[in-house]
C-alpha positions, 0 to 999 in steps of 0.5 A: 791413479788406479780406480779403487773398488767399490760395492754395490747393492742391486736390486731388481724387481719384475712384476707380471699380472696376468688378466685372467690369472694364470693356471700355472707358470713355469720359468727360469730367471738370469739375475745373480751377478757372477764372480769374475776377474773384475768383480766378487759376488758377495751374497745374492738371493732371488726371492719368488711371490707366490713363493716357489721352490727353486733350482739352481744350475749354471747354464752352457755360457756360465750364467747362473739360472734360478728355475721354478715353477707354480703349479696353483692359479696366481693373479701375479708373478714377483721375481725380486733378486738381491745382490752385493756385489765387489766391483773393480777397474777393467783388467789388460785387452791382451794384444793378439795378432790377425794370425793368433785370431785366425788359429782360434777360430775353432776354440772361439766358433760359437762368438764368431757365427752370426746368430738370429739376432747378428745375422750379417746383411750387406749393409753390416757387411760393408760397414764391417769392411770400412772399420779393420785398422792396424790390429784386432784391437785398434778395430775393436776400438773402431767398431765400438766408436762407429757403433757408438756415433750410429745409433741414437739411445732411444727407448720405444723404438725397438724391441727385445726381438729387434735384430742389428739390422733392424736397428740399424736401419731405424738409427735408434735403440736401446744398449741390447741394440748397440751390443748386438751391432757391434757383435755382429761388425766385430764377428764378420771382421774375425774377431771373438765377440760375446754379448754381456748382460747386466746393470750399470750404476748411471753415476761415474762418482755417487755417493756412499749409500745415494740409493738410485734408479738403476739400469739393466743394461747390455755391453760387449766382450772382445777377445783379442788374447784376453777377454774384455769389455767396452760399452758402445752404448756410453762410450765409457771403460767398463768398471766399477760402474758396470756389474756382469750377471751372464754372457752369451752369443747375443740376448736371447742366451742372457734373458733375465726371466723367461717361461710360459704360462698356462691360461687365456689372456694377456700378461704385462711387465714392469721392472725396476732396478734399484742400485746403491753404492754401500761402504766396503768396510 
């Protein structure tokens, strides 16, 4: 049976605190979901403490960014997005040959180039080789399970600047690890790859109005005739559970808040994200 739809609201907070305060700040935020084949943005809003004029544009990978800046001396920064969101089972894999993928390589060149965070090193190299089976989406599925069985989840281990290599070499990560290692064995093998950013809701089945911890939370897209998406982190279809907020060559195009500041000191962060699966009636 055909997984039916859901709607989820999700709420995500950041919080910086700046000691001494910041003499002004300026930034830009990743945290509105998109509108795609497999969900529907319903409403969205992000609200800004000290309140802030925004402005919205879409940036070159079709993420939506709200910027802003604060002139005046603030002790602390609240950026707090609010979204409803219409979520669907994962649509078809398409079934494009080798051939097929080698005549895009000019259209698909900017999700085939290692970057910073996927350089290719020997090591993923030769991991890459050992995993092209049959066609392009047999070594998708491939790549996604090696990625999957490689890594241990573990927080505290890497970091937002941790490249594949680097994690890979650890053994341990985060799911911004297992995308970015299986969009660097997948673009050294030829195939299109493009990493995903978003949240998950951690139940396969929650209930109607269950308010839960939710997760910011990294996955990949394969192109292989058609767009689509797996998570190596969970090993899971990805659908109703998962919501797409940006898509990009790695993380560094899909970072949920990034600015500076002027103003000695240091800053810390915390972010929550809240997730409730509401009635679509």
């Amino acid at each position: 049976m055909r997984p039916q739809p859901w709607r989820l609201e999700i709420e995500h907070c950041t919080t910086f605190t700046y000691d001494p305060p910041a003499r002004s700040s300026y930034n830009e935020v990743r945290m509105v979901p998109l509108t795609t084949v497999r969900q529907t943005t319903m409403s969205a809003r992000v609200e800004i403490t000290p309140n802030s004029r925004q402005y919205r544009y879409w940036d070159y990978w079709g993420t939506q960014v709200v910027a802003f800046d604060i002139p005046a001396s603030h002790p602390q920064l609240e950026v707090r997005s609010v979204a409803v969101v219409d979520t669907g089972p994962a649509g078809g894999r398409g079934d494009a040959g080798w051939g097929a993928l080698e005549s895009m390589g000019s259209q698909m060149a900017e999700f085939l180039v290692p970057t910073p965070y996927t350089a290719w090193t020997p090591e993923l190299v030769a991991v890459a080789e050992g995993l092209r089976t049959g066609g392009p989406v047999d070594t998708v599925e491939a790549v996604v399970e090696w990625v999957h069985s490689a890594l241990q989840y573990q927080q505290g281990v890497t970091g937002v600047h941790t490249s594949a290599a680097e994690a890979l070499d650890a053994g341990k990560g985060v799911c911004q690890d297992f995308a970015h290692i299986g969009v660097t064995l997948l673009r050294r093998l030829g195939i299109p790859a493009r990493y995903v950013s978003g949240y998950l809701h951690p139940k396969p089945d929650p209930s109607i109005g269950e308010e839960m911890a939710g997760e910011s939370h990294a996955w990949i897209e394969a192109w292989t005739g058609d767009w689509w998406e797996s998570d190596p982190t969970n090993l899971v279809a990805v659908g109703t559970r998962h919501v797409v907020v940006g898509r990009g060559r790695d993380y560094a195009d899909v970072t949920p808040v990034k600015g500076i500041y002027a103003g000695g000191g240091d800053d810390t962060m915390t972010t929550t994200v809240r997730i409730t699966r509401t009635p679509r009636d």
